[in-house]
Structures are given as structure tokens and as C-alpha cells.
Predicted model as a PDB file, atoms N, CA, C, CB and O in Angstrom, pLDDT in the B-factor column:
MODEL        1                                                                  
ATOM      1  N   UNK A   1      98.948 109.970  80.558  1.00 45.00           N  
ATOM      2  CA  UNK A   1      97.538 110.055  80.936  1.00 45.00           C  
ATOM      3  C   UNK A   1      96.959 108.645  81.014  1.00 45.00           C  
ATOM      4  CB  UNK A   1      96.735 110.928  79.921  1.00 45.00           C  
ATOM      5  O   UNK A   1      97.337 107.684  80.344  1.00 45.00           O  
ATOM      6  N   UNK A   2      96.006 108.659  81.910  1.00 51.00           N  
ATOM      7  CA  UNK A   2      95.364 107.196  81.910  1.00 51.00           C  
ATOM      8  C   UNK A   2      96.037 106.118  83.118  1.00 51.00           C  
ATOM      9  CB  UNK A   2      95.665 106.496  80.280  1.00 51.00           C  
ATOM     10  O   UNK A   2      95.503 105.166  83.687  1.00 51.00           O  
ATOM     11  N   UNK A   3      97.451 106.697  83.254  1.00 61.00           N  
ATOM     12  CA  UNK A   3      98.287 105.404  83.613  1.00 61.00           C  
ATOM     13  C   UNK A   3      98.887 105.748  85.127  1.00 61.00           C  
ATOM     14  CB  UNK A   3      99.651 105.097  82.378  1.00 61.00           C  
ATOM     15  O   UNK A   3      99.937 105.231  85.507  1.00 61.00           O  
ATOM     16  N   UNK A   4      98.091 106.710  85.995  1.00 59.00           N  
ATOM     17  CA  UNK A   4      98.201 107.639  87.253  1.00 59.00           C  
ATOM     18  C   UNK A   4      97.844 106.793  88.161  1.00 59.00           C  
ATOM     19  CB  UNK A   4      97.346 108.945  87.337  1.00 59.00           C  
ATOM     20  O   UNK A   4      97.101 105.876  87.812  1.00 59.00           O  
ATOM     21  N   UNK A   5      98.264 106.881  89.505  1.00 57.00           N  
ATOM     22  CA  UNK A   5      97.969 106.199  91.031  1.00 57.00           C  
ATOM     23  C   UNK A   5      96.938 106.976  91.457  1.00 57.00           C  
ATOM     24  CB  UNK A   5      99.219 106.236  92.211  1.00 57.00           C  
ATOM     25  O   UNK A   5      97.421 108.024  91.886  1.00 57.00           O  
ATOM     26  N   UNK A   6      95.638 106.974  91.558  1.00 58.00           N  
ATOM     27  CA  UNK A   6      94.814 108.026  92.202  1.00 58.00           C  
ATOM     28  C   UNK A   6      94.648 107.879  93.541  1.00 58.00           C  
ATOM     29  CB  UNK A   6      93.560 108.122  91.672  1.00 58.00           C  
ATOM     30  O   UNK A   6      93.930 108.752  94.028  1.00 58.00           O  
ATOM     31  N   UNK A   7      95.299 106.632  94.715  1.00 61.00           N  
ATOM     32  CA  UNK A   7      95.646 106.730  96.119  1.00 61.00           C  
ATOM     33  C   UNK A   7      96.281 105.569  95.812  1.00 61.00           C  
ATOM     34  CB  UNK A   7      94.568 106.832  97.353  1.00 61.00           C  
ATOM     35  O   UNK A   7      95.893 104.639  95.104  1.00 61.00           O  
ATOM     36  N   UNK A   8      97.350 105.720  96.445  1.00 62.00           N  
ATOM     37  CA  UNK A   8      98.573 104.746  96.879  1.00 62.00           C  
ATOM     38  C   UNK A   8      98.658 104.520  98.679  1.00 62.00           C  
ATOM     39  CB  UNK A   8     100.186 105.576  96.265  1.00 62.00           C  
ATOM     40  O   UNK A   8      98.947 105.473  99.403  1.00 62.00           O  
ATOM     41  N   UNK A   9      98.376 103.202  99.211  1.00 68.00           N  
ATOM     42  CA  UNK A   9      98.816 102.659 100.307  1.00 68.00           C  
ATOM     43  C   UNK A   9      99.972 102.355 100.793  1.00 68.00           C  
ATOM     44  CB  UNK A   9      98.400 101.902 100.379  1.00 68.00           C  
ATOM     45  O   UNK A   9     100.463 101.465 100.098  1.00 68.00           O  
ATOM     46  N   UNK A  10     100.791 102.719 101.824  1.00 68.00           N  
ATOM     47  CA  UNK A  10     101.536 102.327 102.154  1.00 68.00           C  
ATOM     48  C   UNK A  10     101.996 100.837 103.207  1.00 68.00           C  
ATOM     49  CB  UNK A  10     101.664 103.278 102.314  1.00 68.00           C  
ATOM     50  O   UNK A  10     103.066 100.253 103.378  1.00 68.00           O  
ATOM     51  N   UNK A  11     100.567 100.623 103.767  1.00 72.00           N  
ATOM     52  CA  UNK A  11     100.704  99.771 104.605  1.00 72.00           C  
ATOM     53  C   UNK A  11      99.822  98.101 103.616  1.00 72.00           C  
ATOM     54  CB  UNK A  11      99.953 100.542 106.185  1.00 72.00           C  
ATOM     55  O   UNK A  11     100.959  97.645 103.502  1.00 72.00           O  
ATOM     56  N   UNK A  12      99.427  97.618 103.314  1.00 71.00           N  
ATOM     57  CA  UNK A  12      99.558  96.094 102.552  1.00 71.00           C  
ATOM     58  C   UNK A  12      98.528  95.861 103.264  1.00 71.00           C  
ATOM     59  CB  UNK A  12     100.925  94.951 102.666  1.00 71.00           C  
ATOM     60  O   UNK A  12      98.495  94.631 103.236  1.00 71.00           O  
ATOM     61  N   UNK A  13      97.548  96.238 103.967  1.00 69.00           N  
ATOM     62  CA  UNK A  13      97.058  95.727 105.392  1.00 69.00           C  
ATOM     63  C   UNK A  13      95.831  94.442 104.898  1.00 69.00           C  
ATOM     64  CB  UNK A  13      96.229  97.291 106.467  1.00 69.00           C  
ATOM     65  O   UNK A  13      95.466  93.534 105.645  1.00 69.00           O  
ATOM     66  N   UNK A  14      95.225  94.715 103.112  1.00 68.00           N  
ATOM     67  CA  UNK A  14      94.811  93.509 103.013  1.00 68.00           C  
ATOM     68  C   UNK A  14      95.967  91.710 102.979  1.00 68.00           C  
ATOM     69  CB  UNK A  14      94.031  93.871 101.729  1.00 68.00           C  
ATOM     70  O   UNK A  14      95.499  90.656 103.409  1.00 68.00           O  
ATOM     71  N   UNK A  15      96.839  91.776 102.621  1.00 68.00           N  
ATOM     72  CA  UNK A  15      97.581  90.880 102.573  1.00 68.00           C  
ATOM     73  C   UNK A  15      97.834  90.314 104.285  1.00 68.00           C  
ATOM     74  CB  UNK A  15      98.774  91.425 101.734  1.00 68.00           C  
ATOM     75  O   UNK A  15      98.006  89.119 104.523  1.00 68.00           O  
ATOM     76  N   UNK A  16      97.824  91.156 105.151  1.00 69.00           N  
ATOM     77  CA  UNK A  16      98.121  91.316 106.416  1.00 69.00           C  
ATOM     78  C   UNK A  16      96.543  90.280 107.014  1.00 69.00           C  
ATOM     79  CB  UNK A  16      98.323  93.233 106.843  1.00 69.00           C  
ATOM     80  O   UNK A  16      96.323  90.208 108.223  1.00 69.00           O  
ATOM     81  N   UNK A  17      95.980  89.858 106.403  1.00 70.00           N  
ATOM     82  CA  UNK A  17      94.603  89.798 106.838  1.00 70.00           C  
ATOM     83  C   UNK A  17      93.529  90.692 107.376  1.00 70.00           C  
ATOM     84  CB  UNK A  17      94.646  89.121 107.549  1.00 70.00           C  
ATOM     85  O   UNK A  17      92.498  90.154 107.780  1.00 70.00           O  
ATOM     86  N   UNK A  18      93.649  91.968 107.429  1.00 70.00           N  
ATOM     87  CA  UNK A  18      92.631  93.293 107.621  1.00 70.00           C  
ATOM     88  C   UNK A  18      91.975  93.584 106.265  1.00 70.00           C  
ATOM     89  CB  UNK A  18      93.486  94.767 108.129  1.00 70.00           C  
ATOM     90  O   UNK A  18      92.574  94.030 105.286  1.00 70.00           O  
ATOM     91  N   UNK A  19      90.856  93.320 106.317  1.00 69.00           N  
ATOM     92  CA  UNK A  19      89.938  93.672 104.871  1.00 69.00           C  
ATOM     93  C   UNK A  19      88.666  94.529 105.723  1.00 69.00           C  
ATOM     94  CB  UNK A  19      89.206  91.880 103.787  1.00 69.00           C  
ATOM     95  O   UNK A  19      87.816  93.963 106.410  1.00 69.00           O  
ATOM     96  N   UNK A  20      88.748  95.906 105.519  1.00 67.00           N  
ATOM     97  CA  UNK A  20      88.341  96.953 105.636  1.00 67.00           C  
ATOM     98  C   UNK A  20      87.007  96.847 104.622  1.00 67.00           C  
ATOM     99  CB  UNK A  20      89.443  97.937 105.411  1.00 67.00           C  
ATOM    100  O   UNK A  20      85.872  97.022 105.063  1.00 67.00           O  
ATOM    101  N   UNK A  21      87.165  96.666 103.792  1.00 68.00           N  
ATOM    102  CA  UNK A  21      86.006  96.929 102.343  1.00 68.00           C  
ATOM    103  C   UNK A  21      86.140  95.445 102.049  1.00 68.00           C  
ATOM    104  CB  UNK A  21      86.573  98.191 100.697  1.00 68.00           C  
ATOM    105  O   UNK A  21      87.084  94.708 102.334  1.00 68.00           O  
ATOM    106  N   UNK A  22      85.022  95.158 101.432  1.00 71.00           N  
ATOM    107  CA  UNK A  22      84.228  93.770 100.668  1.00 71.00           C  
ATOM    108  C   UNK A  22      85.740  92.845 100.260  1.00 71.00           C  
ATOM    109  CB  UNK A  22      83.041  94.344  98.804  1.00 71.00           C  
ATOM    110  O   UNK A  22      86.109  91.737 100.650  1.00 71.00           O  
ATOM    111  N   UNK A  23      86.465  93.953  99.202  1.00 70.00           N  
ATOM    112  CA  UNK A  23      87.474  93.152  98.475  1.00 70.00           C  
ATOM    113  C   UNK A  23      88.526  94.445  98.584  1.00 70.00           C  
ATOM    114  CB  UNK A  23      86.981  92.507  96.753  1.00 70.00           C  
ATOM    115  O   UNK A  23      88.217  95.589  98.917  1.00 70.00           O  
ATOM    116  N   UNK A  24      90.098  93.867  98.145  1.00 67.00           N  
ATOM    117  CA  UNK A  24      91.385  94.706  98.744  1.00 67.00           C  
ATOM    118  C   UNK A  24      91.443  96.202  97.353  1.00 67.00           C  
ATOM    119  CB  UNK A  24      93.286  93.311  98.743  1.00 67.00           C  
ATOM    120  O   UNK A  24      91.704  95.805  96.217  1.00 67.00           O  
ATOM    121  N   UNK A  25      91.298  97.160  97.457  1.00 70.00           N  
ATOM    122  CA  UNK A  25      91.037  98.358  96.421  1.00 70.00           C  
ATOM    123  C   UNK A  25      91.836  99.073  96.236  1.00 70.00           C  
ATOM    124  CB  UNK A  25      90.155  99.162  96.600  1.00 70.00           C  
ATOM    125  O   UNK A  25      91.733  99.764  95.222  1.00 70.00           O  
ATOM    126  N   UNK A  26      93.374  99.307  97.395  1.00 72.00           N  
ATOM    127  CA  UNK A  26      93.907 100.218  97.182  1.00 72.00           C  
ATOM    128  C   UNK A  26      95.321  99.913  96.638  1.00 72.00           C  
ATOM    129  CB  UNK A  26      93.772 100.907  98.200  1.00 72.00           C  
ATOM    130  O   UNK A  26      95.934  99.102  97.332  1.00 72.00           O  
ATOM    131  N   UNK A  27      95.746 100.215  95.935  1.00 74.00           N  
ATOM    132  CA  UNK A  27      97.080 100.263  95.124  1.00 74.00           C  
ATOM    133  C   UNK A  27      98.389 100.723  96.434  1.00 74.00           C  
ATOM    134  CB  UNK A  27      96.876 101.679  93.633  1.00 74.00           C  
ATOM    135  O   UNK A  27      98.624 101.813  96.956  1.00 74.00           O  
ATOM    136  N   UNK A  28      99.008  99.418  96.620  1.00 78.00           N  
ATOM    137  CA  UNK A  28      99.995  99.798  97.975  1.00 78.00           C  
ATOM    138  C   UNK A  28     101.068  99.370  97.741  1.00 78.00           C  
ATOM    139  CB  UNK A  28      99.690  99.264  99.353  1.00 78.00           C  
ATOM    140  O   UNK A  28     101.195  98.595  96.794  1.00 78.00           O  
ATOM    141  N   UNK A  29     102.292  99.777  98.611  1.00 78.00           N  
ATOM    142  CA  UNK A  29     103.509  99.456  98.648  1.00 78.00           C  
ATOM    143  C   UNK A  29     103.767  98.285  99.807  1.00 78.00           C  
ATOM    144  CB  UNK A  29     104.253 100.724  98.824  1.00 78.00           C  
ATOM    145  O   UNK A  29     103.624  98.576 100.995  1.00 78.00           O  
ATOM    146  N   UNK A  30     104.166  96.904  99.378  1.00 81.00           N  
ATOM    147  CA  UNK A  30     103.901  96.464 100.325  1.00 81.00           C  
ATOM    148  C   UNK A  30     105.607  95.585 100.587  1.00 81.00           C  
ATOM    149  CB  UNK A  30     102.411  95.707 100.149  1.00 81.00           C  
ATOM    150  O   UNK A  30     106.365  94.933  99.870  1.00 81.00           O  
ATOM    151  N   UNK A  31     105.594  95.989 101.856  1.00 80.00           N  
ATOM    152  CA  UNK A  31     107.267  95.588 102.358  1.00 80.00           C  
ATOM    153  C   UNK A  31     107.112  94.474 103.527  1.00 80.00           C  
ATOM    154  CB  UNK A  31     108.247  97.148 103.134  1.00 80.00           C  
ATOM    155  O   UNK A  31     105.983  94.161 103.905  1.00 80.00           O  
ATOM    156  N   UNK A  32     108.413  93.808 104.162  1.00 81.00           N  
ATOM    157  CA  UNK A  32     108.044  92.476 104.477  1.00 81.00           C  
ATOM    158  C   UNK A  32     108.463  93.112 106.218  1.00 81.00           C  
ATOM    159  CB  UNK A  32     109.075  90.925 103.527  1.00 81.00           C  
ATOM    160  O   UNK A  32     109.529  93.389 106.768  1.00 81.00           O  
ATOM    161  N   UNK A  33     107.172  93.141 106.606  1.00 79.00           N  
ATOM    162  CA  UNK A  33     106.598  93.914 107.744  1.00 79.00           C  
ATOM    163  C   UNK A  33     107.617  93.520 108.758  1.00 79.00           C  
ATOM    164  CB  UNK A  33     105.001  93.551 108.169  1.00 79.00           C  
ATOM    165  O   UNK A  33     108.356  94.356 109.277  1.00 79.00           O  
ATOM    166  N   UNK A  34     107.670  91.949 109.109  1.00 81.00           N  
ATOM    167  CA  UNK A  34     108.360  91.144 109.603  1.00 81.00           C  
ATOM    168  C   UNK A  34     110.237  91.177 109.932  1.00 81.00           C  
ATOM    169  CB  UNK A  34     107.901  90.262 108.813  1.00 81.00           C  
ATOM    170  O   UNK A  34     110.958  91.117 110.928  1.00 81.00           O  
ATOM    171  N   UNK A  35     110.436  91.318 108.309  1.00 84.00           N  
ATOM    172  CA  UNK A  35     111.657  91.760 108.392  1.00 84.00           C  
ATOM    173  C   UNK A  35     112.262  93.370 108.706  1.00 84.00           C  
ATOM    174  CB  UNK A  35     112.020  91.336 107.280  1.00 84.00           C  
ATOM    175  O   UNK A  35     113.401  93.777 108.937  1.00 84.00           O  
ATOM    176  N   UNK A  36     111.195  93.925 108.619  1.00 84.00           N  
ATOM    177  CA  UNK A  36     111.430  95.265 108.976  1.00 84.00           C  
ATOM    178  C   UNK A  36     111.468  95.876 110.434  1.00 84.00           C  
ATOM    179  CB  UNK A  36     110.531  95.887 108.336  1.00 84.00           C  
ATOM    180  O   UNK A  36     112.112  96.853 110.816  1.00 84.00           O  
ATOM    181  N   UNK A  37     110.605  95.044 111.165  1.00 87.00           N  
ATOM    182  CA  UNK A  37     110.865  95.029 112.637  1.00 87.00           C  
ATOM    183  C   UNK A  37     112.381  93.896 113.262  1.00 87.00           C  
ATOM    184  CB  UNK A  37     109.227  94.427 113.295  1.00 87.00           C  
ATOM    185  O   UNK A  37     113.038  93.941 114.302  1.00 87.00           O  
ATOM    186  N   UNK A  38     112.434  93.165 112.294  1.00 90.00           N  
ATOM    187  CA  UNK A  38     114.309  92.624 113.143  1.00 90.00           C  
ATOM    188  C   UNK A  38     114.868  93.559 112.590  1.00 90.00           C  
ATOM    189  CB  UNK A  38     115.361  90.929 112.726  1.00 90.00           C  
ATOM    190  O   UNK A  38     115.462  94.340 113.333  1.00 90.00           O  
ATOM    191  N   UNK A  39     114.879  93.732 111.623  1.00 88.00           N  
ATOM    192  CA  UNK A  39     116.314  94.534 111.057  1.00 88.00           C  
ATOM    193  C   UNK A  39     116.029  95.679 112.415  1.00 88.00           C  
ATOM    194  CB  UNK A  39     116.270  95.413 108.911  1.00 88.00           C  
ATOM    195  O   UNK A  39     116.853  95.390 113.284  1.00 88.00           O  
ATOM    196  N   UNK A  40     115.407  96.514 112.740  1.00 88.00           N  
ATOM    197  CA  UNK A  40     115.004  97.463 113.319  1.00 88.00           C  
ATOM    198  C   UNK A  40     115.421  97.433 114.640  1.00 88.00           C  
ATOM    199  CB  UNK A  40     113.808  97.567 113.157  1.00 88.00           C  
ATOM    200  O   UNK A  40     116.217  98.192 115.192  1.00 88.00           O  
ATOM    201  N   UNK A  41     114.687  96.289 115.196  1.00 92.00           N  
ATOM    202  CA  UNK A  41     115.164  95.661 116.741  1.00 92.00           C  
ATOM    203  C   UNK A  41     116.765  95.261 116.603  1.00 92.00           C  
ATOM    204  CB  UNK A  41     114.160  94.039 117.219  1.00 92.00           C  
ATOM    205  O   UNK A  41     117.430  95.634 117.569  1.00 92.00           O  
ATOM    206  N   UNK A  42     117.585  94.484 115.440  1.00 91.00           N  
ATOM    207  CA  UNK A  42     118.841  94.418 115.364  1.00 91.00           C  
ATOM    208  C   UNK A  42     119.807  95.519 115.673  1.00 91.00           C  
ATOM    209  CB  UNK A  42     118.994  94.055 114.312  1.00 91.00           C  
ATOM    210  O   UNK A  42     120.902  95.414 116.224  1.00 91.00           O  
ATOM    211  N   UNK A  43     119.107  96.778 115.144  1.00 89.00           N  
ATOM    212  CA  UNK A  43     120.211  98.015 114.819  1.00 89.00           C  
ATOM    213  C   UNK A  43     120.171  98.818 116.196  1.00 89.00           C  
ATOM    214  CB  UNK A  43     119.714  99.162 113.343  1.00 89.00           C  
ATOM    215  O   UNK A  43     121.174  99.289 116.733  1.00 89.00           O  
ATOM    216  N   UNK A  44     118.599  98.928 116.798  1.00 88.00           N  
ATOM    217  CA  UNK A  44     118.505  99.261 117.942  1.00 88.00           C  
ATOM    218  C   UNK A  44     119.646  99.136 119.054  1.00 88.00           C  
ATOM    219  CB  UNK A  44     117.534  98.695 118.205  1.00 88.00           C  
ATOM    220  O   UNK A  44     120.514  99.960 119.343  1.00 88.00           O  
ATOM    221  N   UNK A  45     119.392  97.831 119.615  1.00 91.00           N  
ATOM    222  CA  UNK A  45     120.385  96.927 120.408  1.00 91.00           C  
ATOM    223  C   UNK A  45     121.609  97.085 120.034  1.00 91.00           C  
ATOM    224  CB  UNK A  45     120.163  95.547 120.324  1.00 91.00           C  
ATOM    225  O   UNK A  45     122.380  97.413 120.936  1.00 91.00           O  
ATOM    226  N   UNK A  46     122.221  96.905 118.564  1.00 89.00           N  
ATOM    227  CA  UNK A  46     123.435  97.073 118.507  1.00 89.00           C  
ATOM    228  C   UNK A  46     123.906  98.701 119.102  1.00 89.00           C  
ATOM    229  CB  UNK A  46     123.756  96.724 117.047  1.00 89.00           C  
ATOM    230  O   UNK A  46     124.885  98.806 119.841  1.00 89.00           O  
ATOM    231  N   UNK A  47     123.102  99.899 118.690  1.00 87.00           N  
ATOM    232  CA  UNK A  47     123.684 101.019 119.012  1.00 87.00           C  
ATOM    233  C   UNK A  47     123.580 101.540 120.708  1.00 87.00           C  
ATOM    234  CB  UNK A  47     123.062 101.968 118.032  1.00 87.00           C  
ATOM    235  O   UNK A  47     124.018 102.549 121.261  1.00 87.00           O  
ATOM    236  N   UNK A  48     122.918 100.547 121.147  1.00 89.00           N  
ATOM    237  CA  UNK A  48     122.788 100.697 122.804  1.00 89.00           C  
ATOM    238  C   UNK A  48     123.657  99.624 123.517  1.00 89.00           C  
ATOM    239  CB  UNK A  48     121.146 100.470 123.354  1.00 89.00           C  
ATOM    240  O   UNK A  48     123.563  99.480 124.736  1.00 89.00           O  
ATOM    241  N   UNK A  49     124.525  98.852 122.748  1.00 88.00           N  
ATOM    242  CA  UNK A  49     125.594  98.044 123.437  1.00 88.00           C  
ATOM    243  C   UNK A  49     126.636  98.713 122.536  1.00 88.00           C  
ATOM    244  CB  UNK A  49     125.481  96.242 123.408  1.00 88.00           C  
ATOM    245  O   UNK A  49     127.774  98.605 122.992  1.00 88.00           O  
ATOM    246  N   UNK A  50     126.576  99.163 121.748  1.00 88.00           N  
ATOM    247  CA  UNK A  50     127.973  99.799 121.581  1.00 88.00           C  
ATOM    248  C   UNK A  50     127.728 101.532 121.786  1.00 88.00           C  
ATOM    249  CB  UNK A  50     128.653  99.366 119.874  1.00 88.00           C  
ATOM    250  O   UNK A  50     128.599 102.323 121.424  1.00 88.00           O  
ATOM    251  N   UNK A  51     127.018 101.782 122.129  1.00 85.00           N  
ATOM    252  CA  UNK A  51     126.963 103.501 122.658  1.00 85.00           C  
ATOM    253  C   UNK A  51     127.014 104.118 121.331  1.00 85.00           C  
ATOM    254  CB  UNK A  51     128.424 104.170 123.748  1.00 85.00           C  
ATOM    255  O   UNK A  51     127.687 105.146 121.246  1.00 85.00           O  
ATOM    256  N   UNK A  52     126.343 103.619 120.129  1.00 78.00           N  
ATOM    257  CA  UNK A  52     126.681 104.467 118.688  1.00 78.00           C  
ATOM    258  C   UNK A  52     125.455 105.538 118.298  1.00 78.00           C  
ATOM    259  CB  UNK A  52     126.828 103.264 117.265  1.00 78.00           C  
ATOM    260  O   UNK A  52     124.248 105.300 118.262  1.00 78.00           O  
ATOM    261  N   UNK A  53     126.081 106.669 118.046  1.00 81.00           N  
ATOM    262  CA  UNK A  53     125.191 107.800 118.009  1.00 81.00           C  
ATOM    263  C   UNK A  53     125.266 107.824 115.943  1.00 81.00           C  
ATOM    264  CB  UNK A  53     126.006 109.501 119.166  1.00 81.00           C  
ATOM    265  O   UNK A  53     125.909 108.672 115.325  1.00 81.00           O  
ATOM    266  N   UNK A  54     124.727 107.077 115.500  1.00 80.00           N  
ATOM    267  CA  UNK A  54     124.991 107.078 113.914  1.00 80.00           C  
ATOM    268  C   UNK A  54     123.923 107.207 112.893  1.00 80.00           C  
ATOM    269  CB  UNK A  54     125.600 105.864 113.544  1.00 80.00           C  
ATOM    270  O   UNK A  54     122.807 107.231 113.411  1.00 80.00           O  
ATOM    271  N   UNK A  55     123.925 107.266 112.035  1.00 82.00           N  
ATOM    272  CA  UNK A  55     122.619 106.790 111.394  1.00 82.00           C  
ATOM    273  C   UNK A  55     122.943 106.011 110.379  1.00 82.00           C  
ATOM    274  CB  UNK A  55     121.711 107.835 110.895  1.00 82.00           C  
ATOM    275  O   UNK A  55     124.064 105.933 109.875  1.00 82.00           O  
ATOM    276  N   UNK A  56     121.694 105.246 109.962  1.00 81.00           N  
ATOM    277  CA  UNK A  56     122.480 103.820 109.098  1.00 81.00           C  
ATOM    278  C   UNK A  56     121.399 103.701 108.468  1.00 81.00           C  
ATOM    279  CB  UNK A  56     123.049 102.242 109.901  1.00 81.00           C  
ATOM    280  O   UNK A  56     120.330 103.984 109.008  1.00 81.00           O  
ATOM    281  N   UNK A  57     121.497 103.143 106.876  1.00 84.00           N  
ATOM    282  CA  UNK A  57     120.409 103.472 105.841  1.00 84.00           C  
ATOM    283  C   UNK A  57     120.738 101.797 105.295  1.00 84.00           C  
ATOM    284  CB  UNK A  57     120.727 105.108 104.549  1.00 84.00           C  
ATOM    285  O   UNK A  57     121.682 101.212 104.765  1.00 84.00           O  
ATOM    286  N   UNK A  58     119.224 101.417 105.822  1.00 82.00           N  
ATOM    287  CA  UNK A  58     118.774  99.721 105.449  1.00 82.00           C  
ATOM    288  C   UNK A  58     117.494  99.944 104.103  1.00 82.00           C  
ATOM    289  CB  UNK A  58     117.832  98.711 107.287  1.00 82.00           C  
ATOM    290  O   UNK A  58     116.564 100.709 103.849  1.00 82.00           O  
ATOM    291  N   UNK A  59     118.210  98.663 103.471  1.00 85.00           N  
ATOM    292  CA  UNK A  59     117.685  99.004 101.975  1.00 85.00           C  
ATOM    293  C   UNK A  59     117.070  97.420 102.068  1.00 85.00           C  
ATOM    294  CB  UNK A  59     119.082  99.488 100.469  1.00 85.00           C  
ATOM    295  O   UNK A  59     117.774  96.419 102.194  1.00 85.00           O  
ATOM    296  N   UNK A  60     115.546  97.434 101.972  1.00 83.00           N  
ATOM    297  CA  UNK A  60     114.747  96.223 102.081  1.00 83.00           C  
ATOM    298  C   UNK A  60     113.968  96.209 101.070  1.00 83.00           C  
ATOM    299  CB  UNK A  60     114.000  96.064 103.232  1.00 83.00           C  
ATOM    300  O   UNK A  60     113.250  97.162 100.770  1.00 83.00           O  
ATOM    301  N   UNK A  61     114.041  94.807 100.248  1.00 84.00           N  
ATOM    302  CA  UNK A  61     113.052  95.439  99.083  1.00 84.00           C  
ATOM    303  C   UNK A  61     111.388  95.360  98.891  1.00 84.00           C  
ATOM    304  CB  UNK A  61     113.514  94.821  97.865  1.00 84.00           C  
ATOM    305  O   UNK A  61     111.004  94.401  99.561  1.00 84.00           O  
ATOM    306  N   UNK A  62     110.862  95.664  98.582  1.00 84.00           N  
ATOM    307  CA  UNK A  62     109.438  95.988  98.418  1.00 84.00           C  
ATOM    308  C   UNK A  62     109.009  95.690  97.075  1.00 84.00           C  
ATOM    309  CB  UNK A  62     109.144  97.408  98.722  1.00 84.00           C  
ATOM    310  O   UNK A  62     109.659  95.209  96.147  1.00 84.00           O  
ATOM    311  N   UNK A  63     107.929  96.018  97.122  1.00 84.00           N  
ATOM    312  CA  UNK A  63     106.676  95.661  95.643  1.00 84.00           C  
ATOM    313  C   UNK A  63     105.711  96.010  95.314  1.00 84.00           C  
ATOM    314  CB  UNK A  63     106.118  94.676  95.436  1.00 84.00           C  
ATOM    315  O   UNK A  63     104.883  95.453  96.036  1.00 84.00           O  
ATOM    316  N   UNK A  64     104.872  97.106  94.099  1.00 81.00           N  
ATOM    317  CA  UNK A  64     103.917  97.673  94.090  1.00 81.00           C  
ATOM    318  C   UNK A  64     102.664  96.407  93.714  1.00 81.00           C  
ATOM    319  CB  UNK A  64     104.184  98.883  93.170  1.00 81.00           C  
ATOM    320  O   UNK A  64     102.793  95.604  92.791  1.00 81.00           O  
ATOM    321  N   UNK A  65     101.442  96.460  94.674  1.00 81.00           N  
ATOM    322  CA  UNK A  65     100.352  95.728  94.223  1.00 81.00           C  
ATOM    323  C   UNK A  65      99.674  96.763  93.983  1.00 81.00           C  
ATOM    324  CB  UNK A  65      99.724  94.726  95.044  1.00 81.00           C  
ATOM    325  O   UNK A  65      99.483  97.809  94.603  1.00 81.00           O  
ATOM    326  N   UNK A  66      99.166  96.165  92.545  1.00 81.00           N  
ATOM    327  CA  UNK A  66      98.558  96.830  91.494  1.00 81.00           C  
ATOM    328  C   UNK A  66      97.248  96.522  92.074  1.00 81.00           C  
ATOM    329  CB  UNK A  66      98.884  96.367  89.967  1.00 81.00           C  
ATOM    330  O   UNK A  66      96.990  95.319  92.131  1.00 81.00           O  
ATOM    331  N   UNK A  67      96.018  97.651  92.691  1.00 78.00           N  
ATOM    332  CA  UNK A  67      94.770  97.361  92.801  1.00 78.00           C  
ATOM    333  C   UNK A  67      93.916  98.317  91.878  1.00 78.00           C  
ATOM    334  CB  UNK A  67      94.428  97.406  94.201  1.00 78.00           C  
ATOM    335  O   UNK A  67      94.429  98.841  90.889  1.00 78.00           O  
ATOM    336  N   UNK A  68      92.627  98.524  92.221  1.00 74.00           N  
ATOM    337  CA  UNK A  68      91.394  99.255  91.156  1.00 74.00           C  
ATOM    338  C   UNK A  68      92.228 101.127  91.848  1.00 74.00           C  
ATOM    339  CB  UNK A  68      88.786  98.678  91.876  1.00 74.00           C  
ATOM    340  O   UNK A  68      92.151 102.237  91.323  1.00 74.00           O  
ATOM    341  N   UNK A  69      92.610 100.889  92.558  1.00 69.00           N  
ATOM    342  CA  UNK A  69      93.162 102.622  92.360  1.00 69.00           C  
ATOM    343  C   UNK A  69      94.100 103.050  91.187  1.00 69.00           C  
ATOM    344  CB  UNK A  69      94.103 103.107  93.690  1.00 69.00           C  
ATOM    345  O   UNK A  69      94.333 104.206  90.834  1.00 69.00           O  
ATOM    346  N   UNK A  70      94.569 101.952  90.679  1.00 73.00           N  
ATOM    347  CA  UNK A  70      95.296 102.111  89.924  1.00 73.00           C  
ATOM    348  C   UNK A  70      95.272 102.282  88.149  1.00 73.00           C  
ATOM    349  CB  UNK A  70      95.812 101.346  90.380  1.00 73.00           C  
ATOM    350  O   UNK A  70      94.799 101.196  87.813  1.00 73.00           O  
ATOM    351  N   UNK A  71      95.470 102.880  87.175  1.00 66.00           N  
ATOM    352  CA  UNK A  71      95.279 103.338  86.056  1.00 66.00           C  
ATOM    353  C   UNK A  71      93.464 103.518  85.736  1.00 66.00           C  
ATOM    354  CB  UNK A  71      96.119 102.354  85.130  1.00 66.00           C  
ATOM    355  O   UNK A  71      93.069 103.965  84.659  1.00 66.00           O  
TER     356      UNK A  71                                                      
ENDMDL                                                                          
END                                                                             
């Protein structure tokens, strides 16, 4: 008790420079946006020059920022 997420963000979008509200409020998961579109565009391309019908599980790491949604 006490120690609950009462809204969790997924997108970081104050860090991103988008400040919606006065100051950043929501408790988010924030992943490295950047690297998530190469890796993405990488795997793409590779499965359309090699004709691969697969699925492939990319493990990027992330980080909870602790904001006022939080405990």
C-alpha cells in the first residue's frame, strides 16, 4: 500500500522536449526512441533482402522515471 503507479506513461515525451502541463507529472517508461527506430529499420531491410518470414525478439533496455504519479 502506498507504493502503487496510479498512471504510468509509456512514451517519455517530457524528456523528448513536449511539455504538455507546467512541469513533467507522469511516471513513464522511457526507452531510447532513437535506437529503437534503427534496430527496427535494421531488421526490416534485412528480412526484405533476404525474403525472411520470421519473428525476432530485440531486447533494448529501458528505465522507470519516477514522477508525482507515482507512490
Amino acid at each position: 500500500a502506498g507504493k502503487d503507479f496510479q498512471l504510468l506513461s509509456y512514451d517519455n515525451l517530457e524528456d523528448y522536449g513536449c511539455l504538455p502541463y507546467k512541469e513533467p507529472c507522469l511516471t513513464t517508461i522511457d526507452a531510447p526512441k532513437a535506437r529503437l527506430a534503427e534496430r527496427s529499420s535494421d531488421l526490416l531491410l534485412e528480412q526484405i533482402g533476404k525474403s525472411l518470414d520470421e519473428t525476432v525478439i530485440v531486447r533494448i533496455p529501458t528505465r522507470l522515471v519516477v514522477r508525482k504519479t507515482a507512490f
